[in-house]
C-alpha positions as a Markdown table, in Angstrom:
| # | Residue | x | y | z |
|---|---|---|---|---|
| 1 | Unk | 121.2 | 55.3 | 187.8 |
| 2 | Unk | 122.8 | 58.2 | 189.7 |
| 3 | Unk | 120.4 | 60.7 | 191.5 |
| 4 | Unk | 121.0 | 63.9 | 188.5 |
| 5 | Unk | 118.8 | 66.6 | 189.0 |
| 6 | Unk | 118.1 | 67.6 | 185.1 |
| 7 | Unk | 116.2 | 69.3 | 182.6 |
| 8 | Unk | 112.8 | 67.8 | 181.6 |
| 9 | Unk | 111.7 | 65.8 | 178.5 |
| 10 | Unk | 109.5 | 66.5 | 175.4 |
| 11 | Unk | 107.9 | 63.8 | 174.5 |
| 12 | Unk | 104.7 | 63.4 | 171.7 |
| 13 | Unk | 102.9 | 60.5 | 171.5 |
| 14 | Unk | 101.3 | 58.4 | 168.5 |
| 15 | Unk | 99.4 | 55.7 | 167.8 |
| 16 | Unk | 99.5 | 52.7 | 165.4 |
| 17 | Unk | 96.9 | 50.7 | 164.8 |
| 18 | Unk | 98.8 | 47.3 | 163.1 |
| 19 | Unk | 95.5 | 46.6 | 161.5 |
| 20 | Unk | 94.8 | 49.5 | 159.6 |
| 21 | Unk | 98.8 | 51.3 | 159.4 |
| 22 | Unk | 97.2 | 54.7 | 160.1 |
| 23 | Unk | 98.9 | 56.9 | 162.2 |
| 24 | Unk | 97.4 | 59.6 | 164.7 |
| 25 | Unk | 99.5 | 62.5 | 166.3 |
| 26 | Unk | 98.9 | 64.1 | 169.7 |
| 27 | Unk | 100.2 | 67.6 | 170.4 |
| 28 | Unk | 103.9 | 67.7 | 171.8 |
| 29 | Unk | 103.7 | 67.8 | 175.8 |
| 30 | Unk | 106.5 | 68.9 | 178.1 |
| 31 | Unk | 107.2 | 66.5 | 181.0 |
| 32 | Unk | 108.4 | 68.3 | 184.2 |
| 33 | Unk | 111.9 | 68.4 | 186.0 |
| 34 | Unk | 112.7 | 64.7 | 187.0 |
| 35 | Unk | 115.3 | 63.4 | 189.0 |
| 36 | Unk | 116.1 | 60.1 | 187.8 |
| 37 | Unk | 114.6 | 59.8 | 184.5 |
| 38 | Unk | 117.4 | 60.9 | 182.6 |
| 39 | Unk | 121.2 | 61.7 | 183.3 |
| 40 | Unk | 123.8 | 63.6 | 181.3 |
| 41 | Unk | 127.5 | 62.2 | 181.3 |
| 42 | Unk | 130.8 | 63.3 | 180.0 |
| 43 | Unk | 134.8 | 62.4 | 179.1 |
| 44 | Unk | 137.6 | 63.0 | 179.9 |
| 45 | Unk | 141.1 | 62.1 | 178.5 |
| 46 | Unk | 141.1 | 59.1 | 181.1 |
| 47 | Unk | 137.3 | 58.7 | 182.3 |
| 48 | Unk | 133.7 | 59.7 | 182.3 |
| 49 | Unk | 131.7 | 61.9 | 185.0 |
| 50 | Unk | 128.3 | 63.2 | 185.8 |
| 51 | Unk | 127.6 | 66.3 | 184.9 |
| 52 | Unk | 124.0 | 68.3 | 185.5 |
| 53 | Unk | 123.3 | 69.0 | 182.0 |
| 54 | Unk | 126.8 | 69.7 | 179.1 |
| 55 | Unk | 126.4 | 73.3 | 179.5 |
| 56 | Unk | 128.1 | 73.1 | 182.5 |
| 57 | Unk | 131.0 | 70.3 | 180.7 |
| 58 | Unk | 134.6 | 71.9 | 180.8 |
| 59 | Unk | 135.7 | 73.4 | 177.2 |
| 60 | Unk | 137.6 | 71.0 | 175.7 |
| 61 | Unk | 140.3 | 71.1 | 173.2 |
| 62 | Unk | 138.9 | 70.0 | 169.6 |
| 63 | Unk | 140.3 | 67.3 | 167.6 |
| 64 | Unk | 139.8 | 65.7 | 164.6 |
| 65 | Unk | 137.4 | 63.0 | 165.0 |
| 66 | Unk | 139.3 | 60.3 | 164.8 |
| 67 | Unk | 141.8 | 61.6 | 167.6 |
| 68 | Unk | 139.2 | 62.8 | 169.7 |
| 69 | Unk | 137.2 | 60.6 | 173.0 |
| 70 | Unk | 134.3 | 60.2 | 171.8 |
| 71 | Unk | 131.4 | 57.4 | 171.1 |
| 72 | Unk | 132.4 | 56.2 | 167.4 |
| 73 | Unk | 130.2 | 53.0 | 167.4 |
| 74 | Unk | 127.2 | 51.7 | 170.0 |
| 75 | Unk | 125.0 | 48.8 | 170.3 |
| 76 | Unk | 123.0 | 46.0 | 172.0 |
| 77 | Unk | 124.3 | 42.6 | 173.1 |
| 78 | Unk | 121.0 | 40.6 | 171.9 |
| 79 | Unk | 121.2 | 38.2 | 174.4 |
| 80 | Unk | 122.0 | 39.5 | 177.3 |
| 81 | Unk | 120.1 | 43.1 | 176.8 |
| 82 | Unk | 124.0 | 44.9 | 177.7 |
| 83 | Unk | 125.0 | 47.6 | 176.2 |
| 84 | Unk | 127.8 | 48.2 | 174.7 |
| 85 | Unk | 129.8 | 51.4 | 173.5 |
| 86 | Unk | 133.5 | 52.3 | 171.9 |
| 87 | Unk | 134.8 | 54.9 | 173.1 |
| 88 | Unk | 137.3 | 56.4 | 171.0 |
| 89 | Unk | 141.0 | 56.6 | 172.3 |
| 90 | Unk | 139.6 | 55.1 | 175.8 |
| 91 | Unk | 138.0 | 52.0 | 175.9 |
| 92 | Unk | 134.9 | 50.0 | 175.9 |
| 93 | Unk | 131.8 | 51.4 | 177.8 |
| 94 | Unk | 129.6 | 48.4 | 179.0 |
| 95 | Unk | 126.0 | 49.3 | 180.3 |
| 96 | Unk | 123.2 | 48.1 | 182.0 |
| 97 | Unk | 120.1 | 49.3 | 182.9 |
| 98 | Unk | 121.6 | 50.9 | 186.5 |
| 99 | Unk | 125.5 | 50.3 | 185.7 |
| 100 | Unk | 128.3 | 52.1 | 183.5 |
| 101 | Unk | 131.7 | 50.2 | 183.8 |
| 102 | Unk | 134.7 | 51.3 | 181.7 |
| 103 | Unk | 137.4 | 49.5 | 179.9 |
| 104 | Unk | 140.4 | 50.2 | 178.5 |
| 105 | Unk | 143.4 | 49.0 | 177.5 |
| 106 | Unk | 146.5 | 51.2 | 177.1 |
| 107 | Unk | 148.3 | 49.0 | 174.7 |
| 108 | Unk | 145.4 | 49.5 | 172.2 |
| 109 | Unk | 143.4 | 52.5 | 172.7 |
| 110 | Unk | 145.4 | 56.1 | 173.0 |
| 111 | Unk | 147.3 | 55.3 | 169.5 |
| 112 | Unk | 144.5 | 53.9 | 167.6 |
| 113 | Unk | 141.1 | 55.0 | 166.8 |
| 114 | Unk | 138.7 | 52.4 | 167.4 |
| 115 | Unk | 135.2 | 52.0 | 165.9 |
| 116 | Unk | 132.3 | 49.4 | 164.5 |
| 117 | Unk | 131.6 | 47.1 | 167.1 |
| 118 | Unk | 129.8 | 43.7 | 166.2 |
| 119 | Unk | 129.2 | 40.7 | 168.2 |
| 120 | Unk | 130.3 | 37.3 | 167.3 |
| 121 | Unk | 128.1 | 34.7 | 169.5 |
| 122 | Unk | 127.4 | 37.4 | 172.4 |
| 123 | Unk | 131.3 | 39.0 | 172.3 |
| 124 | Unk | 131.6 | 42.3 | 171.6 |
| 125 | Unk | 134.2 | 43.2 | 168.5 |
| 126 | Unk | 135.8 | 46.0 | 167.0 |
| 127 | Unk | 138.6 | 47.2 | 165.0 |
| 128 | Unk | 141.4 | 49.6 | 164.5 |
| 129 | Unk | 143.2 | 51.7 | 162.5 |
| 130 | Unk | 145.0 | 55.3 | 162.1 |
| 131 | Unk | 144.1 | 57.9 | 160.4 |
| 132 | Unk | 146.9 | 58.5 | 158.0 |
| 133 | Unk | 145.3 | 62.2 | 156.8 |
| 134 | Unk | 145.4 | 63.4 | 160.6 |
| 135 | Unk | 148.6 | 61.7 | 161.4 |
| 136 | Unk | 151.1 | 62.5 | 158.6 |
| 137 | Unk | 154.0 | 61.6 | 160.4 |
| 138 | Unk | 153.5 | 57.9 | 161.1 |
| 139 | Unk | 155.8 | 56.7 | 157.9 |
| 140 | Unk | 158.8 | 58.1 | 160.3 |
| 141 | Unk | 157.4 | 56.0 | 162.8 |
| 142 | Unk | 159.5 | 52.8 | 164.2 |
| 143 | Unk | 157.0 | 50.3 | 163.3 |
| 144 | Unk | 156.8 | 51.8 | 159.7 |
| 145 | Unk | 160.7 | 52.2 | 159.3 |
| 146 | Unk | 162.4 | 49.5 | 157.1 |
| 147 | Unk | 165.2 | 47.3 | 159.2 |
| 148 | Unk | 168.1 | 45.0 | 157.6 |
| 149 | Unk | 168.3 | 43.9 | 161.6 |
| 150 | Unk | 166.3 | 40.6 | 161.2 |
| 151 | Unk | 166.9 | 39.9 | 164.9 |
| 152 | Unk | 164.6 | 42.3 | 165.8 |
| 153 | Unk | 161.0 | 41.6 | 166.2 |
| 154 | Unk | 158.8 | 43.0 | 163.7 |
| 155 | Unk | 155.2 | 43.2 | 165.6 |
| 156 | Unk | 151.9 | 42.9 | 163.4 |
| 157 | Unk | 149.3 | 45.9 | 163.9 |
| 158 | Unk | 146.3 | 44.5 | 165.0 |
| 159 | Unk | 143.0 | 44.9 | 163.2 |
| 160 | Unk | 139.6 | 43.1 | 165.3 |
| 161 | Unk | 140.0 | 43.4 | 168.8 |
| 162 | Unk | 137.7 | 41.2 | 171.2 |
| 163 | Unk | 136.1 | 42.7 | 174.6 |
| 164 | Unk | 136.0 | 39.4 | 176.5 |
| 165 | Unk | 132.7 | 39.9 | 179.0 |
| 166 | Unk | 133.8 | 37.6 | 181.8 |
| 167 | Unk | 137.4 | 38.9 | 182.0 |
| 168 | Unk | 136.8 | 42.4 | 181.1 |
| 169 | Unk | 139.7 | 42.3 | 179.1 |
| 170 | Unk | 140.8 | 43.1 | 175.0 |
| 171 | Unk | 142.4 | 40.4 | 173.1 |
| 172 | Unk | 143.7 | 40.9 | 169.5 |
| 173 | Unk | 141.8 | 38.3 | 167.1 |
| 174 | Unk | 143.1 | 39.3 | 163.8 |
| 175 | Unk | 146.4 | 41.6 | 162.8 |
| 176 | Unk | 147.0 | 43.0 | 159.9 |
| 177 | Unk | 149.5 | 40.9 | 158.3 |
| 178 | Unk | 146.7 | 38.3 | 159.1 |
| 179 | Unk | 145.2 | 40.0 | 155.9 |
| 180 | Unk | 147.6 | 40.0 | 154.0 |
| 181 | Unk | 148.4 | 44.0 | 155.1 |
| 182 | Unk | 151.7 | 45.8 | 155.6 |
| 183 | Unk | 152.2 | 48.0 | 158.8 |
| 184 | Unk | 151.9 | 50.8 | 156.3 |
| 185 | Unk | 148.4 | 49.9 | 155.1 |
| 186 | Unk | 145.5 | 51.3 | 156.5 |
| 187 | Unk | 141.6 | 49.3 | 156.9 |
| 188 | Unk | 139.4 | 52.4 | 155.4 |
| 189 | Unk | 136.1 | 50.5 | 155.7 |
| 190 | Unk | 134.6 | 47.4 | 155.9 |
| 191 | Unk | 131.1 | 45.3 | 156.1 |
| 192 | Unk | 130.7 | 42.1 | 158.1 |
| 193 | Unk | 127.8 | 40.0 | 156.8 |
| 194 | Unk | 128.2 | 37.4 | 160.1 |
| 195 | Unk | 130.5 | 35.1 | 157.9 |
| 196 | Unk | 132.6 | 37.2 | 154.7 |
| 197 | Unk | 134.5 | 40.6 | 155.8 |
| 198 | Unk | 134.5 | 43.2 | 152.7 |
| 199 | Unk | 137.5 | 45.4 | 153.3 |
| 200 | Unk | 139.1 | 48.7 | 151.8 |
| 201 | Unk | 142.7 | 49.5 | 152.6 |
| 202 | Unk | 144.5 | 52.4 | 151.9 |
| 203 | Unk | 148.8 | 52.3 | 151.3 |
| 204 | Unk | 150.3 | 55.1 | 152.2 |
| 205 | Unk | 154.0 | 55.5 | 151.2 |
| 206 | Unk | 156.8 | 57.7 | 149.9 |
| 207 | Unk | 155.9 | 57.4 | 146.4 |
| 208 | Unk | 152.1 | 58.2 | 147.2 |
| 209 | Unk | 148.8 | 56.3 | 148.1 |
| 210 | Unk | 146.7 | 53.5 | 146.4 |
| 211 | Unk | 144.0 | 51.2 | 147.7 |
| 212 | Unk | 143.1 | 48.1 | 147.1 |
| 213 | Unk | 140.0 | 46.2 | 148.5 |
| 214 | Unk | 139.5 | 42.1 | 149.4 |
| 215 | Unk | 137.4 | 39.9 | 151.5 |
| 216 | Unk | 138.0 | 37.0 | 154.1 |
| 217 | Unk | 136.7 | 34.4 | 156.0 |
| 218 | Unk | 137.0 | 32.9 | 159.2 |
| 219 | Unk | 137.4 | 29.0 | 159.2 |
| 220 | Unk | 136.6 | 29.0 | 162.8 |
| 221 | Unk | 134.1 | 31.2 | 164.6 |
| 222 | Unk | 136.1 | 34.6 | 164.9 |
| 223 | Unk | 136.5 | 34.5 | 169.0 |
| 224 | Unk | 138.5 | 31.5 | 168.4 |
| 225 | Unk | 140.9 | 33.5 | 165.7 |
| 226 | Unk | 144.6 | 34.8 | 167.0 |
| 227 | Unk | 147.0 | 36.5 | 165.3 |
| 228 | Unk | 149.3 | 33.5 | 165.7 |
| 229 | Unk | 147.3 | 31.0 | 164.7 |
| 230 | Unk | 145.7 | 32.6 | 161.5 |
| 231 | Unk | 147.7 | 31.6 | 158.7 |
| 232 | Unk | 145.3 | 28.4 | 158.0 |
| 233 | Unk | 142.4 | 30.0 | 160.0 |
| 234 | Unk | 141.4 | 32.4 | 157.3 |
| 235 | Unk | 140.2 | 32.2 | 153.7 |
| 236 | Unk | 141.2 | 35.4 | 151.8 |
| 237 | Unk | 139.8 | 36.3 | 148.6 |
| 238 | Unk | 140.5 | 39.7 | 146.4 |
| 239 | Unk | 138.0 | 42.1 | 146.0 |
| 240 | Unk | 136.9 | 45.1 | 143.8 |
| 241 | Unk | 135.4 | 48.7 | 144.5 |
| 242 | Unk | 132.9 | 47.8 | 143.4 |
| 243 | Unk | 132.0 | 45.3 | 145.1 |
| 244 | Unk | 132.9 | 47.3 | 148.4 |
| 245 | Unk | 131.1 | 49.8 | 147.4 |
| 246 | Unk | 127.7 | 47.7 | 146.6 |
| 247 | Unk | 127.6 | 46.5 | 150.3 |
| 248 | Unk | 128.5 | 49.8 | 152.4 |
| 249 | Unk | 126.6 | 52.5 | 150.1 |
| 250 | Unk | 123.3 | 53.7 | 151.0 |
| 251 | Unk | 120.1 | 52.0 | 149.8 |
| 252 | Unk | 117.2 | 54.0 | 149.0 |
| 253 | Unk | 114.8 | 54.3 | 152.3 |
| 254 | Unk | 112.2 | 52.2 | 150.6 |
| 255 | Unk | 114.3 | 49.3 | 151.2 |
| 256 | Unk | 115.0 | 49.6 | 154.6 |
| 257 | Unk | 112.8 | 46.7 | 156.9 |
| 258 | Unk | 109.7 | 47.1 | 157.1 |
| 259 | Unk | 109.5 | 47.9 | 161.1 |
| 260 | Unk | 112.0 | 51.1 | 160.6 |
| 261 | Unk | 109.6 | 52.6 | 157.6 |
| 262 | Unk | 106.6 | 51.7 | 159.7 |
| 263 | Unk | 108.5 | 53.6 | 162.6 |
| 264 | Unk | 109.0 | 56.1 | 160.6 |
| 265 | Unk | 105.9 | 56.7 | 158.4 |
| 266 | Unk | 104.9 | 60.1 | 160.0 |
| 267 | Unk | 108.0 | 62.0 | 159.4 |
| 268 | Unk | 107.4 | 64.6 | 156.6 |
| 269 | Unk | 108.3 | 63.3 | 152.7 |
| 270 | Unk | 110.8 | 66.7 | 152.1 |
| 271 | Unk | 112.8 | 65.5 | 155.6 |
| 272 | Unk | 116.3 | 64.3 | 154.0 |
| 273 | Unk | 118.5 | 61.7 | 156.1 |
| 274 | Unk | 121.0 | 58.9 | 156.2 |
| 275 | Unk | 119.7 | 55.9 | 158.6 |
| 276 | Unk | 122.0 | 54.0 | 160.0 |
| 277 | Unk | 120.3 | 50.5 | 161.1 |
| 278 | Unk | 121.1 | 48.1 | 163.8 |
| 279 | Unk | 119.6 | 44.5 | 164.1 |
| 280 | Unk | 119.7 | 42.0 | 166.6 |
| 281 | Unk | 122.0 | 40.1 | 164.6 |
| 282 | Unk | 125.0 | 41.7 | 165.8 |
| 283 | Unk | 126.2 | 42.0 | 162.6 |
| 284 | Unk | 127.6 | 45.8 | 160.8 |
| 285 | Unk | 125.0 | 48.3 | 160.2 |
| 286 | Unk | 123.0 | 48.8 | 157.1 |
| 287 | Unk | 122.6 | 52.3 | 156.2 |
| 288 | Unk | 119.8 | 53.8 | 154.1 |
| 289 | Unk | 118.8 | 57.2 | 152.6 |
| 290 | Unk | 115.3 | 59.4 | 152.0 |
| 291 | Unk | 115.8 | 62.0 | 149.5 |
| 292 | Unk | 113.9 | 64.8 | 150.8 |
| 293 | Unk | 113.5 | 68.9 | 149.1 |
| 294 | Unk | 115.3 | 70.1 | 152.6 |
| 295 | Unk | 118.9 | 71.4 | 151.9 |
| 296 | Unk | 120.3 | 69.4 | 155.0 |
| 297 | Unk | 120.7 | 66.1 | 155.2 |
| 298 | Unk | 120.5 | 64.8 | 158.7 |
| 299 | Unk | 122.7 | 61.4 | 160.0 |
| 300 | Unk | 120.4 | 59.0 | 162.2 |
| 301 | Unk | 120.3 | 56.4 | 164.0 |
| 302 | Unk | 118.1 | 53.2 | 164.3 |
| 303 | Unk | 117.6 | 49.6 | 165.7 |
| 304 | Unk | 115.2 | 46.7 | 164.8 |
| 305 | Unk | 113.5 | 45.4 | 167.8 |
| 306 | Unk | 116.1 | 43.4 | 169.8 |
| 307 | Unk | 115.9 | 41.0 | 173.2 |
| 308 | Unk | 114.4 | 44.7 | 175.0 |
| 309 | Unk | 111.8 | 44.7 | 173.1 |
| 310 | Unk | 112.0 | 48.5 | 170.9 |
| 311 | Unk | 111.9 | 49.7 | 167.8 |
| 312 | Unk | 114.2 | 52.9 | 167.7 |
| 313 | Unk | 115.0 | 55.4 | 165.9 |
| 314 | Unk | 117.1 | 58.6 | 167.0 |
| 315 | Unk | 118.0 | 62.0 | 164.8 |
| 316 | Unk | 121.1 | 64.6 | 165.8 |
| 317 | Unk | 118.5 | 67.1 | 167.4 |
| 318 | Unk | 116.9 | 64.6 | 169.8 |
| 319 | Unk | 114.1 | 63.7 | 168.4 |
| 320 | Unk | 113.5 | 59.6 | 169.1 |
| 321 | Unk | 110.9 | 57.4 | 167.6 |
| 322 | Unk | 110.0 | 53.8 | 169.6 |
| 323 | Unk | 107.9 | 51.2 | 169.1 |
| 324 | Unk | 107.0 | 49.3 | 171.6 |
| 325 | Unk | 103.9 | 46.8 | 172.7 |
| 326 | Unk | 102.2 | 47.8 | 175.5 |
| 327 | Unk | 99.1 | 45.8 | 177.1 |
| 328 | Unk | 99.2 | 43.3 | 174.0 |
| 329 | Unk | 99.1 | 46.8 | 171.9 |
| 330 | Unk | 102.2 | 47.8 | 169.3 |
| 331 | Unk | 102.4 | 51.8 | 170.0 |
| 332 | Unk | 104.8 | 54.0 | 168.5 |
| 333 | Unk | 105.8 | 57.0 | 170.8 |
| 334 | Unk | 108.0 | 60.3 | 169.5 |
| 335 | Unk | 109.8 | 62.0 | 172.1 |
| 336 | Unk | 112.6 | 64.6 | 172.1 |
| 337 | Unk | 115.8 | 64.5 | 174.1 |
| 338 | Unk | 117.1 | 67.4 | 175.6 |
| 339 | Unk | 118.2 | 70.7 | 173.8 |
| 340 | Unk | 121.8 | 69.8 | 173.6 |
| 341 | Unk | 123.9 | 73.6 | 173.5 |
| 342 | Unk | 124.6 | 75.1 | 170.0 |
| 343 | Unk | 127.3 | 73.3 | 167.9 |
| 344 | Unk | 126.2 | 69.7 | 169.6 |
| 345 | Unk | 124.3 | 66.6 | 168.6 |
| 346 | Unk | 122.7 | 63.2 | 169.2 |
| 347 | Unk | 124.9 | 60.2 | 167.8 |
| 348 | Unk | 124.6 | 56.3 | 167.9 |
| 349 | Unk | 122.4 | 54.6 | 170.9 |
| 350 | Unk | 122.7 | 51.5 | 172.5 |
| 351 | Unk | 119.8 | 49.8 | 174.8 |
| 352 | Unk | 119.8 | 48.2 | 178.2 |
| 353 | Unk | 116.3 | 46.6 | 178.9 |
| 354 | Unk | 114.8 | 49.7 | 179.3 |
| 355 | Unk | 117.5 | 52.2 | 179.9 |
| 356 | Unk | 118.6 | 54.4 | 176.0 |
| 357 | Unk | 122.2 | 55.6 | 176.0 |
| 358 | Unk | 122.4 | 58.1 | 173.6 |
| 359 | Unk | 125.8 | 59.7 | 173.0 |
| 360 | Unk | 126.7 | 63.4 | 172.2 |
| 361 | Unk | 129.5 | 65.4 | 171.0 |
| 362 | Unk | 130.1 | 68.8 | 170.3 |
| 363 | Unk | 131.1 | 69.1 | 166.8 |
| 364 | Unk | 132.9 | 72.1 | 164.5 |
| 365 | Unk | 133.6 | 70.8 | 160.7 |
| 366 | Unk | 135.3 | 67.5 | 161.4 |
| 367 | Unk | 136.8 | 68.0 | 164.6 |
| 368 | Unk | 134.9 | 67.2 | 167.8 |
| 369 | Unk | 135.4 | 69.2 | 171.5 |
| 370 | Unk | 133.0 | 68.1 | 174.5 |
| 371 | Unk | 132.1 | 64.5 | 174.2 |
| 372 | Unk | 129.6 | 62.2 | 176.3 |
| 373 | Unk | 126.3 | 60.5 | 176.6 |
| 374 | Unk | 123.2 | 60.5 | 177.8 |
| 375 | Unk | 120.6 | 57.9 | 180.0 |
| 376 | Unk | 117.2 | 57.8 | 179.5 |
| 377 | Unk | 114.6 | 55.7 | 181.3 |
| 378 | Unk | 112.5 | 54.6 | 178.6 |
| 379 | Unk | 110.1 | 53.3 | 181.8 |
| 380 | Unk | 109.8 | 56.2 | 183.1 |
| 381 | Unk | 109.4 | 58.1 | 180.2 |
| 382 | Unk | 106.8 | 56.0 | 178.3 |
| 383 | Unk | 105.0 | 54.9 | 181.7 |
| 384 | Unk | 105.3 | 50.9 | 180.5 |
| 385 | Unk | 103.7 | 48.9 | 183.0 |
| 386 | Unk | 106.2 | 46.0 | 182.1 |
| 387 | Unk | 109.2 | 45.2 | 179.6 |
């Protein structure tokens, strides 16, 4: 990890005894300057650099948030402890605990916006699409123009895009005539269970805009898919909204696992929030929601405890919860990241053994300026003895 002198850390700990579920705070205590316990990162339109806290980032010009760099999904390879982070309109951020190395592709990335990586077997995957609200001129686009000219080739969008880890290259796995989509049709959402995609797709034409929502299945693990192989590769099934709607809306908090609500057992009853959870599975995010007496509701973040051994969760002002074992001991500490500048807040996280990158974006209704992440020494800041 670079050598960035930076702000210090608040961190509060607490205590769990497994045996009894009772939880016991200790006053919030600052930790001092530090050099290499944490480090503040930023984008560009073609990279990421260091920066001594985002104060100090260039203005940048604000986009909507699908048009703008920025961290749109993160998470943890659970075998191999990387992690792992799209980077909208740039490329794939791959991280260990002392190593950032970016990835892009230019075929792929500045036209699209890219979002919810998964992993199939260890290999990262995520998909693309365009936002037709932000880009209302794409009908008058070549690809979307009709042609009599059948000599010409008429490419496929592609949908899942793989990161392959030993080549450090993308390779399209699925397109969207794959699915049975036109180049006017638009993936809205979707939920992957680790065997049947649930999709939403929105058609954008002329005459006006419908949607329509199916499912499919791989008949071979989906690394091994290619949009020119998958016309007997897939199963494809139609779907309803309702159905769509049953897997990717909210469940109550109460249902969320067990480790997350023990995590999160302190937090006051009127504190409302959306938790977006992460397990070691690899497979999309569950989200959840406490209903709460405050006004705001507040988007987190959280992970069951993967290969790195952590339980985390992570809300937009900073504030973390992780549970850990220490000395044969499961703890759970509270700490809070850095004051980020007005108008800015935490996002999605990824681990790396023991290294927590945490990205950030300044943010003004739905359109996003200054954009980058954070790394935290979880070491360091916990003092573990071992992990």
């Amino acid at each position: 990890m670079k050598n960035i002198r930076v702000v210090g850390l608040c961190i509060a700990l607490l205590c769990v005894s497994c045996s009894n579920k009772q939880t016991k705070g200790i006053p919030i205590q600052t930790i001092q300057e530090h050099e290499k316990n944490h480090a503040w990162y930023y984008f560009t339109d073609s990279t990421f650099l260091p920066i001594d806290r985002p104060q100090n980032v260039p203005v940048n010009i604000e986009r909507p948030w699908t048009e703008a760099v920025r961290i749109s999904s993160s998470a943890t390879e659970p075998k191999t402890k990387t992690a792992y982070a799209v980077v909208n309109r740039l490329g794939i951020l791959e991280m260990t605990k002392d190593k950032m190395e970016l990835y892009g592709d230019n075929t792929l990335f500045p036209l699209n916006t890219a979002d919810a990586l998964v992993f199939s077997d260890g290999t990262p995957v995520f998909y693309l699409y365009k936002s037709t609200f932000f880009n209302q001129d794409m009908l008058s686009l070549p690809q979307f123009t009709s042609t009599e000219d059948t000599t010409l080739p008429q490419l496929s969008r592609p949908f899942l895009i793989e990161f392959n880890t030993q080549s450090k290259t993308m390779y399209p796995l699925v397109s969207y005539d794959n699915i049975h989509l036109t180049n006017e049709d638009q993936i809205t959402g979707l939920f992957w269970n680790g065997k049947t995609w649930v999709c939403s797709a929105k058609h954008m034409s002329n005459e006006g805009v419908t949607f329509s929502y199916f499912k499919w299945e791989p008949l071979v693990p989906l690394t091994e898919l290619s949009p020119a192989l998958n016309k007997d590769s897939v199963i494809f099934y139609n779907s309803s909204a309702q159905e769509y709607r049953s897997v990717n809306t909210p469940s109550l908090f109460e249902k969320a696992p067990q480790e997350i609500r023990t995590l999160l057992a302190s937090i006051p009853k009127s504190y409302s929030f959306y938790l977006t959870v992460k397990d070691a599975d690899g497979t999309s995010p569950k989200s959840y929601y406490h209903e709460g007496t405050d006004e705001k509701t507040a988007n987190a973040f959280a992970a069951t405890k993967g290969a790195c051994g952590f339980t985390i969760a992570l809300f937009p002002d900073g504030t973390t919860y992780v549970s850990y074992e220490q000395n044969g001991k499961e703890k759970i500490s509270a700490f809070r990241l850095p004051l980020l500048p007005q108008g800015c807040s935490y996002g999605d996280f990824s681990l790396a053994e023991n290294t927590l990158y945490v990205a950030w974006e300044e943010s003004n209704f739905y359109k996003t300026g200054r954009a980058g992440f954070l790394s935290v020494d979880l070491a360091d800041v916990l003092k573990l003895t071992q992990h």
